[in-house]
C-alpha positions in Angstrom: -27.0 -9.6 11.0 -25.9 -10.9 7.7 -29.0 -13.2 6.1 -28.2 -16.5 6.1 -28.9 -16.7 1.7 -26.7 -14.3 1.2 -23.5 -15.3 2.9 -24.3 -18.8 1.2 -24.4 -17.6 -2.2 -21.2 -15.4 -1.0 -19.5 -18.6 0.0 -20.4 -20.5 -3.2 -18.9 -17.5 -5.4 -15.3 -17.6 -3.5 -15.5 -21.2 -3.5 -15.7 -21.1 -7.3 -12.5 -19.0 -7.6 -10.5 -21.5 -5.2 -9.6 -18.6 -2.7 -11.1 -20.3 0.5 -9.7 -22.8 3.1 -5.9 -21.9 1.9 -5.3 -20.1 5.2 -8.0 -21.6 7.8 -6.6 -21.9 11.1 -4.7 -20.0 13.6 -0.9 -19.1 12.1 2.5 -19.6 13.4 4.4 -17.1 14.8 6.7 -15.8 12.2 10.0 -14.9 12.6 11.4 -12.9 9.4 15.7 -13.2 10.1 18.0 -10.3 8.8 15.4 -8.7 6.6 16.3 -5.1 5.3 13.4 -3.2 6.3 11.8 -0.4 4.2 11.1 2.6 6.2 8.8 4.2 3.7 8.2 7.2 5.8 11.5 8.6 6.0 13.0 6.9 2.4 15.5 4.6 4.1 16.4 1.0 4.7 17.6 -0.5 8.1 20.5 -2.7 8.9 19.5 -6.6 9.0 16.7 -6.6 11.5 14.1 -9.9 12.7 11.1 -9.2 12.1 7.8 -11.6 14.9 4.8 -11.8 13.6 2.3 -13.1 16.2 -1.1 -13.3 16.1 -1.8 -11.2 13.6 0.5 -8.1 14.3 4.4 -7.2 14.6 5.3 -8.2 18.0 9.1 -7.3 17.9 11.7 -5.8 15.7 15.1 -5.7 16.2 18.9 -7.3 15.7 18.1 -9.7 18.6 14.5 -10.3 18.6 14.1 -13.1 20.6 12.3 -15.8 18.2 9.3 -18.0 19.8 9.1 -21.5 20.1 7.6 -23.3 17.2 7.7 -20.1 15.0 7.8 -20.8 11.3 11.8 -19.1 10.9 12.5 -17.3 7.3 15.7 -16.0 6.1 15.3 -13.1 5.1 19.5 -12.4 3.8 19.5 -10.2 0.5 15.2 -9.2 0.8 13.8 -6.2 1.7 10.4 -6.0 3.8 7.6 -3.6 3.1 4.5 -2.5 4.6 1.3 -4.4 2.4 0.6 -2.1 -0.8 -3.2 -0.6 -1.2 -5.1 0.2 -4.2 -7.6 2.6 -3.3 -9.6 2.8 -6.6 -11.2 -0.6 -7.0 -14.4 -2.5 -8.6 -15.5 -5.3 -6.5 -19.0 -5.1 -7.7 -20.6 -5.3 -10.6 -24.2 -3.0 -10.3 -24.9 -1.7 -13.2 -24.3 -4.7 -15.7 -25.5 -7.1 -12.6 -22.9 -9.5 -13.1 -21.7 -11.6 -10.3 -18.8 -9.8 -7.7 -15.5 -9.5 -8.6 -14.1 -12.2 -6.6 -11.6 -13.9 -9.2 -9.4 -10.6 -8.3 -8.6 -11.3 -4.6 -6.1 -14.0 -5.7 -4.6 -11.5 -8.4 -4.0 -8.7 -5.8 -2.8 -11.1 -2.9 0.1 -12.4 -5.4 0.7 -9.1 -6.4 1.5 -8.3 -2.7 -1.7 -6.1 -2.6 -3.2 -6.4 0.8 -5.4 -3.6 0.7 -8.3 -1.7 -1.1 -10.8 0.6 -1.5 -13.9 -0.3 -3.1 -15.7 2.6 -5.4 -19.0 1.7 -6.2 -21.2 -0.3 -3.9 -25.0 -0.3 -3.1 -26.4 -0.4 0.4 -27.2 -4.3 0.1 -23.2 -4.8 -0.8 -22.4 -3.9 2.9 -23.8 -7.2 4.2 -20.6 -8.9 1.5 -18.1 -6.6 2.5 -19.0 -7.3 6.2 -18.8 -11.2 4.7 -15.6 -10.9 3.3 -14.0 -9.3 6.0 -14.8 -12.0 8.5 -14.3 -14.6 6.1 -10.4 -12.9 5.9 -10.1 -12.4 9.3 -11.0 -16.0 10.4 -8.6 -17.3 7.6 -10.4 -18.7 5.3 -10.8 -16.8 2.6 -7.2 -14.9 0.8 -8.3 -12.0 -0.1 -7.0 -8.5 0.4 -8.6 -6.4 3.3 -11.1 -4.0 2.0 -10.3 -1.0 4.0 -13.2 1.5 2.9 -16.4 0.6 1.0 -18.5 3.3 -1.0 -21.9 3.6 -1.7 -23.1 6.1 -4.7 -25.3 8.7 -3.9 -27.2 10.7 -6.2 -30.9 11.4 -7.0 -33.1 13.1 -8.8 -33.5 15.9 -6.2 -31.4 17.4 -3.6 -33.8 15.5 -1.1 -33.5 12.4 -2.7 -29.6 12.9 -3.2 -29.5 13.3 0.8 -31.9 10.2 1.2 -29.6 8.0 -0.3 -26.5 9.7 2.1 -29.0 8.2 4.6 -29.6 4.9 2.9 -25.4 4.7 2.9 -25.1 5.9 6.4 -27.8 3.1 7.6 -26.1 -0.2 6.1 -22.9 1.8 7.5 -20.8 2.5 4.4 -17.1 3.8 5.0 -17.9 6.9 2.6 -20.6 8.0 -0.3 -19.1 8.1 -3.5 -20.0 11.0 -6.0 -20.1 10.5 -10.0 -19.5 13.4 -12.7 -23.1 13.2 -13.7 -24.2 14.6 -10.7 -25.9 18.3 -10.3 -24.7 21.3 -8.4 -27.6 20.8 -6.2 -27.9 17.2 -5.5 -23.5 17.3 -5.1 -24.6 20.3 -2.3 -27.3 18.0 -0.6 -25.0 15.4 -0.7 -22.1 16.9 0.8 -24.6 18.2 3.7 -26.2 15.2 4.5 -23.0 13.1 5.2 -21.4 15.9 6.8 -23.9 15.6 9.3 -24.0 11.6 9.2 -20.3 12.0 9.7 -19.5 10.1 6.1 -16.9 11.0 3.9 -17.5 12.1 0.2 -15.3 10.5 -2.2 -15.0 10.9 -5.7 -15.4 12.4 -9.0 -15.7 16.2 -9.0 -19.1 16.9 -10.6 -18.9 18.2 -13.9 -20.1 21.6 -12.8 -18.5 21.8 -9.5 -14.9 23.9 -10.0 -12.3 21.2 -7.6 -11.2 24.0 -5.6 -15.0 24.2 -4.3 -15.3 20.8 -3.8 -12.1 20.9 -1.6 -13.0 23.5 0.5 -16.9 22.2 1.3 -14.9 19.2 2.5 -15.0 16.1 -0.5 -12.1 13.7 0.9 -10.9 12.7 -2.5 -10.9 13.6 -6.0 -10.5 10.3 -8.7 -9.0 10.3 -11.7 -8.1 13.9 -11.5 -11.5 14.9 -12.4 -12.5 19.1 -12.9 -8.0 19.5 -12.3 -7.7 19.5 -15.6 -9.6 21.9 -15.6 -8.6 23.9 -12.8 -4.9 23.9 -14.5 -6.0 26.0 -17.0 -7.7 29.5 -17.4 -10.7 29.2 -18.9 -11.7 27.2 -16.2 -14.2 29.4 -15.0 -16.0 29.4 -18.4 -15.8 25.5 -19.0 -17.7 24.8 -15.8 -20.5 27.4 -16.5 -21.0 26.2 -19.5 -22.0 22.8 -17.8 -24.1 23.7 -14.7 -27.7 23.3 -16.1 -26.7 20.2 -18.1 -27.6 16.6 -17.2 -27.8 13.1 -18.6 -26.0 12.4 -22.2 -26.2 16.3 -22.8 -23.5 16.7 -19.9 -21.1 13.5 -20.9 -21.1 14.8 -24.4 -20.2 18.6 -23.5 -17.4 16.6 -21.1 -16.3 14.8 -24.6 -16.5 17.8 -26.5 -14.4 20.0 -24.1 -11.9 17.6 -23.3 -9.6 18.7 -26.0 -9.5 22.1 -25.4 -8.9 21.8 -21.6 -5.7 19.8 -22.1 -4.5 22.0 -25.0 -5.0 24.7 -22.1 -3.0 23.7 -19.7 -1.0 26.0 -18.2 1.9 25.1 -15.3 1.6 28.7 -13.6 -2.3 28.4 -13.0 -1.4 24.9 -11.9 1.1 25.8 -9.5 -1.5 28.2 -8.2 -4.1 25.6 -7.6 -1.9 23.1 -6.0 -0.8 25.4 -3.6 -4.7 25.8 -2.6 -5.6 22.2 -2.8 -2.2 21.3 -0.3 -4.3 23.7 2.0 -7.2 22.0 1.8 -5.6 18.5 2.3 -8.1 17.1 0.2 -6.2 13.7 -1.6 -6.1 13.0 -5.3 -6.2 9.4 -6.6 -5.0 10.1 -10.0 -4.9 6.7 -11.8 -2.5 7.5 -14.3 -2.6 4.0 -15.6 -6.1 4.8 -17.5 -4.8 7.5 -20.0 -1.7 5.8 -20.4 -3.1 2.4 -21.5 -5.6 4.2 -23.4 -2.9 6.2 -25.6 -1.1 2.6 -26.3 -1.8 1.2 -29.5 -4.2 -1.4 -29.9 -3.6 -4.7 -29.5 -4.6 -8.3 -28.8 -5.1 -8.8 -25.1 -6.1 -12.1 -25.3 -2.4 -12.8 -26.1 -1.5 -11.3 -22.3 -0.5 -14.5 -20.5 -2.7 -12.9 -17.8 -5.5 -13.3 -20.2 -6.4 -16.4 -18.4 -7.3 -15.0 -14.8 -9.9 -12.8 -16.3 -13.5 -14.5 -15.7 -15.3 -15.0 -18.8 -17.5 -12.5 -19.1 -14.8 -9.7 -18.0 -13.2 -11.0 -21.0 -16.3 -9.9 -23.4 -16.7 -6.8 -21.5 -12.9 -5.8 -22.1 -13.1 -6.9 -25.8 -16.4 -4.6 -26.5 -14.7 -1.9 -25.0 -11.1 -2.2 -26.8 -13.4 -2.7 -30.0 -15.3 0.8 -29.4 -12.3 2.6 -28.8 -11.2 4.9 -32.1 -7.6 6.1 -33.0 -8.8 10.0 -32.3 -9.7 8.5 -28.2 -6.1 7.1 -28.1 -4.6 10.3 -29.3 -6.6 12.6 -26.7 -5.8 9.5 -24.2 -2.2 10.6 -25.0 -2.6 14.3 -24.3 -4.4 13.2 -21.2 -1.6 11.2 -20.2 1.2 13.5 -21.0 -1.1 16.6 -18.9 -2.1 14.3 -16.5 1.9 13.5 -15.4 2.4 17.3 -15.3 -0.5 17.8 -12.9 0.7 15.1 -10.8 4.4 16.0 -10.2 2.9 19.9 -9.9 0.5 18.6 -7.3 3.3 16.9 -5.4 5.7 19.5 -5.2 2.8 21.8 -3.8 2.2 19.0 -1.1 -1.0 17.3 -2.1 -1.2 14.1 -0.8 -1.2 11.9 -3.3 -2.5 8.0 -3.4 -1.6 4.9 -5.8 -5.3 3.5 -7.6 -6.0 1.8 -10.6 -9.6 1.6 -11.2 -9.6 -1.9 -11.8 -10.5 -3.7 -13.4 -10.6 -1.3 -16.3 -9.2 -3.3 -20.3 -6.0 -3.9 -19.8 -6.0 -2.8 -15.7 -5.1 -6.2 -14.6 -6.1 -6.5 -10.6 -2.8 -6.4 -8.5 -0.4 -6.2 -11.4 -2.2 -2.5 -12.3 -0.8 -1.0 -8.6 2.5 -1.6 -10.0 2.2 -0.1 -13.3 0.4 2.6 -11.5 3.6 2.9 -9.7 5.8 3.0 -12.3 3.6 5.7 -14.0 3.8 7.8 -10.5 7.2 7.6 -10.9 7.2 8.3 -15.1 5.4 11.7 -13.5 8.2 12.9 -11.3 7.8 11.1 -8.1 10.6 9.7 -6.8 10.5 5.7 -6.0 10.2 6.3 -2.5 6.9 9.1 -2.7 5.3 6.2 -5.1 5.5 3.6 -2.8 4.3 6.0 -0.2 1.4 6.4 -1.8 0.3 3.1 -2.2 1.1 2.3 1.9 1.3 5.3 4.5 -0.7 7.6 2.1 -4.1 5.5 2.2 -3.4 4.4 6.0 -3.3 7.9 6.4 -6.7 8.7 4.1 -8.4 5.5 6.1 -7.8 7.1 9.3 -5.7 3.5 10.0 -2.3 4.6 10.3 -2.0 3.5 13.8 -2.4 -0.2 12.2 -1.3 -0.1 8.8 0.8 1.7 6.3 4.6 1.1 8.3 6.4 -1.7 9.8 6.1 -1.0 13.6 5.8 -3.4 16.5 1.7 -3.8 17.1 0.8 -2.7 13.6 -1.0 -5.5 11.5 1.2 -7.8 9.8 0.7 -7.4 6.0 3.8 -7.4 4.4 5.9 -7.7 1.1 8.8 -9.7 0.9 10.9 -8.4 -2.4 14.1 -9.7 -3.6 15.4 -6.6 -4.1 15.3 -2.4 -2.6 12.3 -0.8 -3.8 13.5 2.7 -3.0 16.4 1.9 -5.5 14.0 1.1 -8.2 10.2 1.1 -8.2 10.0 -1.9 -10.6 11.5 -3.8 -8.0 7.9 -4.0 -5.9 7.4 -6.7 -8.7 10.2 -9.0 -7.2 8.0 -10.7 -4.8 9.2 -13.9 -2.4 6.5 -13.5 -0.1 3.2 -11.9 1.1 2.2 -11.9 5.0 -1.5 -11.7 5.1 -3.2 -11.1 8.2 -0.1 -12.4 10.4 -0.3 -15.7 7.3 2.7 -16.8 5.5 2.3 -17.1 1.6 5.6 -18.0 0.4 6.2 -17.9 -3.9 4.7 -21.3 -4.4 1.8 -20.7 -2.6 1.6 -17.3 -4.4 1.9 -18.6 -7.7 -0.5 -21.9 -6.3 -3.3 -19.1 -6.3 -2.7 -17.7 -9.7 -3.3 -21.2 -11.0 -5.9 -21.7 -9.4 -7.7 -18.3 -10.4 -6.9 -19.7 -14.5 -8.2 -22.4 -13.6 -11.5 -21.3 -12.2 -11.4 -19.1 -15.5 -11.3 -21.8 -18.0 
C-alpha cells in the first residue's frame, strides 16, 4: 500500500511538469493504414500492412485487417512503424544531492519516441513512486515512459551488511540491486549471494577489483559503461586489478584515475577478441553508453545556447554547469581515448555475440533525456554496428534483458502497443529514428502536435 503523503507529493511534482491528464481516459482503437513495418528482428521491412491497436495491445496486422467501428484511422503511406525505443541506463532519482525526482524527463523521452527505461539508482522508499508512476501511466493519466526495471544500490560496510541491504531491495520488491565501482571484493561477493538466493538480478558496474570475466561467470546480469572491459582488453589486466583489491574510498577512485591512461594505451584487439568470445558464453549484457566518452572528448562549449537548454529544470541546469566548469582539457583528451577504445570494444564485443543494449546515463551534461538514445544510436553505429543491430539494441535487446519479450520489443499481434511512427526507414539510416510523426503510448495516440505540445510544456514548467 502506497502512503497516502507520498503519492500526493508524487502527484503535485508531475503536475508541476504538465505531464498529467493529457491521456486520461480509455483510447480509441487505432487503426495505423499501409504502414511499412520494421521487423527489427530479422532487419527487414514489410509491404504496406494495417496495423489495430485496441486496448492497449496489437490486435491485428495484416493487408486487410479489418478496422473497428469508431477507431481513430491514420495513414500511414510513406512511414515506417517501430517497436517503442528503451533506454536502459537512466536517472529518475536524485539520492545523493536530494533533489526532487526527475520528472521534467518523461515528456523529453515520450517526444523522443522513448517508451521505455531502466532506472539505475533507487533506494528502497523509491519503490512506492515507481509503483506510482506506473499506475498513474497505466490508467492514462500521466505520459510518461514505462519504467521497465527499477534498481536499488547495495553496498555496505561489511559483507553482512552488503547482503542486508540485498534484503532491504528484495523487501520493497526492486526489479534488480545495482552494484557501484566502489564496492569491495567481499561485499560484491555477499552481494551477489544474497540476491541469488532472493532471486534479484545484479546490475551494474564491475567493482574496481573484480576482473569482468568473474563477475560474468558468478552471474552479474549487466556490466555499465563498460566498466573492468577496458581492462580485460588488455594484458596487464591481471596486475591492474590486484593492485586495487585492498583499496577503498577516494584511495580507490584515484588509483581508477590514475590507471586509466595506461589501460586504454593497452589495449590490445587479440586479448579482446579472446574476452568477447568468453563473455558471449556467459551471456552476460553490456550497456556501454558510448555517448559519455564521446561528449566528454568534444570541446567545450556553451550549453546554455542548446535550444534544449530550456527543458532542463533549474537546478539540473547548475548541476551541468559545475560539472562542464570542473572538467580540464587533459579529461577531454583521455575522454577521447576512451571514446576511440571504447568503439573498438564495442564492435569486438558484437562480432563475438555479446548482447549488446542502447543507454545513456541520463541525464549526464550534455545527455539530453530522449534525444541521448538517439545519439547513443548513432554512436552504436560510429562503432561498427550496423543500423539495424543499433536499433536492436534499444528494442528486442532490453525486452529480452527484462525477461518481457513476450510483450515488448517487436510489433506482433498481443504485444503492447508502444510504437514509433518515423517518416522515413530506420534500417536505411539510423538518424532516421529522429524523424518522428507519432508515438503510441500504452495503446494512446500522440500525434506531432501533441508531441511537440509536451516539449512546450516541459520549457515552460522550466522557466
Amino acid at each position: 500500500m502506497i502512503p497516502t503523503p507520498l503519492v500526493n507529493a508524487f502527484l503535485a511534482i508531475v503536475a508541476a511538469v504538465g505531464v498529467t491528464g493529457a491521456l486520461a481516459s480509455e483510447p480509441p482503437a487505432l487503426a495505423i493504414e499501409n504502414v511499412a513495418i520494421v521487423d527489427v528482428e530479422h532487419a527487414r521491412t514489410s509491404a504496406p500492412q494495417t496495423v489495430i491497436v485496441a486496448n492497449g495491445r496489437i490486435a491485428a496486422i495484416g493487408t486487410h485487417a479489418a478496422i473497428p467501428d469508431g477507431a481513430k484511422r491514420i495513414d500511414g503511406r510513406g512511414r515506417f512503424l517501430i517497436p517503442g525505443l528503451v533506454d536502459a541506463h537512466v536517472h529518475l532519482f536524485n539520492n545523493f544531492s536530494k533533489r526532487a525526482p526527475n520528472t521534467w524527463t518523461f515528456p523529453l523521452y515520450v517526444a523522443n519516441g522513448v517508451t521505455g527505461v531502466r532506472e539505475m539508482a533507487a533506494v528502497p522508499e523509491n519503490i512506492a513512486t515507481v509503483n506510482a508512476w506506473r499506475a498513474s501511466l497505466a490508467d492514462g493519466s500521466l505520459v510518461a515512459p514505462h519504467i521497465l526495471a527499477a534498481g536499488v544500490v547495495a553496498d555496505g560496510k561489511t559483507p553482512a551488511e552488503a547482503a542486508q541491504r540485498v534484503d532491504l531491495a528484495a523487501e520493497a520488491h526492486a526489479d534488480f540491486v545495482k552494484v557501484f565501482s566502489g564496492v569491495s571484493v567481499a561485499n560484491w561477493h555477499a552481494i551477489i549471494e544474497e540476491a541469488a538466493k532472493r532471486g534479484l538480478p545484479v546490475a551494474g558496474h564491475v567493482p574496481a577489483g573484480v576482473p569482468v570475466l568473474v563477475s560474468a561467470k558468478a552471474g552479474q546480469r549487466t556490466v555499465e559503461h563498460l566498466m573492468q572491459v577496458f581492462e580485460a582488453c588488455t594484458p596487464i589486466e591481471n596486475a591492474v586489478i590486484d593492485a586495487r583489491k585492498d583499496l577503498a574510498g577516494d584511495a580507490l577512485n584515484q588509483r581508477i584515475d590514475d590507471d586509466e591512461s595506461r589501460v586504454l594505451a593497452a589495449f590490445d584487439a587479440r586479448t579482446c577478441e579472446r574476452v568477447a568470445r568468453e563473455l558471449a558464453k556467459t551471456h552476460q549484457v553490456q550497456v556501454p553508453t558510448l555517448v559519455l566518452p564521446w561528449f566528454e572528448s568534444q570541446a567545450a562549449h556553451d550549453a546554455s545556447t542548446d535550444p534544449r537548454w530550456s527543458y532542463l529544470r533549474p537546478d539540473e541546469r547548475t548541476r551541468w554547469q559545475r560539472i562542464a566548469e570542473q572538467l580540464t582539457p587533459e579529461q577531454r583528451a583521455v575522454a577521447a581515448r576512451r571514446w576511440d577504445v571504447a568503439r573498438r570494444i564495442v564492435i569486438t564485443l558484437d562480432r563475438a555475440n555479446v548482447p549488446i543494449v542502447a543507454g545513456t546515463d541520463s541525464p549526464m551534461p550534455n545527455v539530453y533525456p530522449g534525444y541521448a538514445l538517439h545519439d547513443e544510436l548513432e554512436r552504436l553505429v560510429d562503432a561498427g554496428l550496423t543500423p539495424a543491430e543499433a536499433v536492436r539494441a534499444a528494442t528486442i535487446a532490453p525486452a529480452k534483458l527484462f525477461g518481457i519479450e513476450h510483450e515488448a520489443g517487436t510489433i506482433a499481434i498481443g504485444k503492447r502497443a508502444d510504437l514509433v511512427l518515423l517518416d522515413a526507414d530506420p534500417l536505411r539510416d539510423v538518424r532516421n529514428t529522429r524523424r518522428i510523426d507519432a508515438v503510441v503510448l500504452d495503446g494512446r495516440w500522440l500525434d506531432r502536435a501533441s508531441l511537440d505540445a509536451l516539449l512546450e510544456k516541459a520549457a515552460a514548467a522550466a522557466r
